[in-house]
N, C-alpha and C positions, 0 to 999 in steps of 0.2 A: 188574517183579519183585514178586512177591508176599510182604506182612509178615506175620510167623505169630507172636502171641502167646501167651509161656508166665507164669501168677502161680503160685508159691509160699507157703506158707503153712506154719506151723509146726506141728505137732500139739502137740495137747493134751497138758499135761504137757512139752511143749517150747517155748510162747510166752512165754517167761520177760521177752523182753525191751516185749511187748505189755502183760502185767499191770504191768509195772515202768512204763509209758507209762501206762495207764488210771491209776494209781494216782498219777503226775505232777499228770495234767492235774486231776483233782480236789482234789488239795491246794493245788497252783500257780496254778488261775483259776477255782475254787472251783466246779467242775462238778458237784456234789453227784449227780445222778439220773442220769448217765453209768452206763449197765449193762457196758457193754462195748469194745475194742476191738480191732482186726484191723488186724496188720501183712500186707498182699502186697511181695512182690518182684515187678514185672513187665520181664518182658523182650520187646522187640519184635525178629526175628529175620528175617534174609533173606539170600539166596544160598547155603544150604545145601537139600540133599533133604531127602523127608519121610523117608526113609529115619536118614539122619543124625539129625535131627531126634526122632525115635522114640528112638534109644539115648541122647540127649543129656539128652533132657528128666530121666534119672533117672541121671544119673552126674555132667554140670556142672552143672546147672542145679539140681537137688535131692538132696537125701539122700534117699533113701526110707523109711531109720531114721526119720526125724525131721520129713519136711516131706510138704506135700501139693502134689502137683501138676496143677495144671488147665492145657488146654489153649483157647484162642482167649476162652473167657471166662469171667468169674465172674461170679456172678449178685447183684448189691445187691438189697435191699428197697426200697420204696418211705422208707421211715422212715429207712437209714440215711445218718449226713453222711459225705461222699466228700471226702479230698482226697489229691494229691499232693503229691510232695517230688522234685526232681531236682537235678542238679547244674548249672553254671551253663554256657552254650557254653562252649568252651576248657577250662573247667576239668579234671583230670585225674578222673578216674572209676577209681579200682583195682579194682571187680568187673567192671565191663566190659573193662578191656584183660587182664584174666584169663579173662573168657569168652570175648572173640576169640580169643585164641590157644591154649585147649584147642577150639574149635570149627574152628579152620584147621587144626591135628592131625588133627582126627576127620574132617574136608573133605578132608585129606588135602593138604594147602596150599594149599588153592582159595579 
């Protein structure tokens, strides 16, 4: 089964919670020449069509108001630091047992 990844991103004028993080981490562990940072949401997604998949990306998965959405992948710079953050096995995850279940809707219970 094939995994299809979607990252979201917030626009500009809406990364409120990215500036309030950039603006952390230099007062917090004194990151002085930090220019920037980027929050993504990434989702990795499978057992739905690409069908499905097309209407989902801009109704669960993003606001279109307010977020950008890229599909399979985003592109870093060579210059930027990468990391993730996840949830731990077992642990509960409330955006994802929210996304399963408007994407098993939109599957149509599949």
């Amino acid at each position: 089964m094939q995994v299809k990844r979607i990252y979201t991103q917030k626009k500009p004028g809406f990364d409120i919670e990215s500036k309030q993080l950039l603006e952390d981490l230099k007062e917090s562990l004194k990151i002085e020449n930090l220019e920037d940072v980027v929050l993504l949401n990434r989702y990795d997604v499978m057992g739905i069509s690409d069908e499905v998949l097309d209407k989902a990306k801009h109704t669960i998965f993003s606001e279109p108001q307010v977020e950008l959405c890229f599909e399979e992948e985003y592109v870093f710079e060579k210059s930027d630091a990468v990391f993730a953050v996840e949830y731990l096995p077992g642990q509960f995850d409330q955006r994802e047992y929210s996304l399963s279940e408007c994407l098993r809707v939109a599957n149509r219970g599949r």
